[in-house]
C-alpha positions in Angstrom: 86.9 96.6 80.6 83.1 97.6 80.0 82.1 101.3 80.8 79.1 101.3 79.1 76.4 99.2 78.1 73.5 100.0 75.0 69.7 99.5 76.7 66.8 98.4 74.4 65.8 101.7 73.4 69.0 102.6 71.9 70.8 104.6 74.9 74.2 104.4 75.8 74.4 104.7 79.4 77.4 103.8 82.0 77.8 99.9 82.5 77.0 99.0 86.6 77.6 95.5 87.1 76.0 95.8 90.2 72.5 95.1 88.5 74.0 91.7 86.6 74.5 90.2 90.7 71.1 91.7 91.9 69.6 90.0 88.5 71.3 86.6 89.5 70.6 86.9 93.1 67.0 87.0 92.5 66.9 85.0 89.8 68.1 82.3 92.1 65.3 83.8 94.9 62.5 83.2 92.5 63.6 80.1 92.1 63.8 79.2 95.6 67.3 78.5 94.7 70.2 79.4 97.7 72.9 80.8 96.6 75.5 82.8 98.7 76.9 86.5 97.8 80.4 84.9 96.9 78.8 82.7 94.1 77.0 85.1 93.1 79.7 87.6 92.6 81.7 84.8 91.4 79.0 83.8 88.1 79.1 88.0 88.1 82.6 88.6 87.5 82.0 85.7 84.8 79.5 87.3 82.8 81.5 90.9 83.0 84.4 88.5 81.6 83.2 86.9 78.9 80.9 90.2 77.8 84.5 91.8 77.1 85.3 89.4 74.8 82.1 89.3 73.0 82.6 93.3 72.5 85.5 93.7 70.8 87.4 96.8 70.3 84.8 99.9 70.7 82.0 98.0 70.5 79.5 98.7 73.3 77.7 95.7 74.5 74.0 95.4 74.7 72.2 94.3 77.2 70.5 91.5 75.4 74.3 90.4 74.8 74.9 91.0 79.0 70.9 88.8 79.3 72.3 85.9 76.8 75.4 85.2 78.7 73.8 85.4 82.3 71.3 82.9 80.9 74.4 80.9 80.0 76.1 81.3 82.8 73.0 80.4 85.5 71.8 77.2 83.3 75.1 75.7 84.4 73.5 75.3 87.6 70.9 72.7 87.4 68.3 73.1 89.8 68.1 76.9 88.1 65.5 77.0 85.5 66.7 80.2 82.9 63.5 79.8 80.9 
C-alpha cells in the first residue's frame, strides 16, 4: 500500500489518491471526454495498483512514476489524447 509519495522538489509528503481521480476526471473534461465517477475510480484504483508494484519494498514512489502510469492507463481510452 502507498502512504507516501516523493513531489518534484524532493519532499516526501502523505500519498492522497484522491488527486490521481480529480487529475483523470479532468483530464477527461478537457478533453471533452464523458466519463462517469465509477470509471474514473475504476482507472484510479488501477494506477494506485500498479504504482505498488513499481515501488518495491521501501521505495517511495514519485510522482512522475504516479504521472507515467496515469498516462498509460488514460491512452487505453482512445478518444483521450494523453499528450
Amino acid at each position: 500500500m502507498i502512504t507516501q509519495i516523493k513531489k518534484r522538489n524532493g519532499d516526501v509528503v502523505a500519498f492522497n489518491p484522491e488527486k490521481i481521480r480529480n487529475a483523470m476526471r479532468a483530464a477527461f473534461t478537457s478533453e471533452g471526454v464523458p466519463v462517469d465517477e465509477a470509471t474514473v475510480q475504476q482507472m484510479a484504483d488501477r494506477v494506485v495498483a500498479q504504482v505498488a508494484e513499481h515501488s518495491a519494498g521501501d521505495e517511495v514512489p514519485s510522482v512522475e512514476t504516479v504521472q507515467d502510469v496515469v498516462e498509460e492507463i488514460t491512452s487505453r481510452r482512445p478518444v483521450l489524447s494523453t499528450t
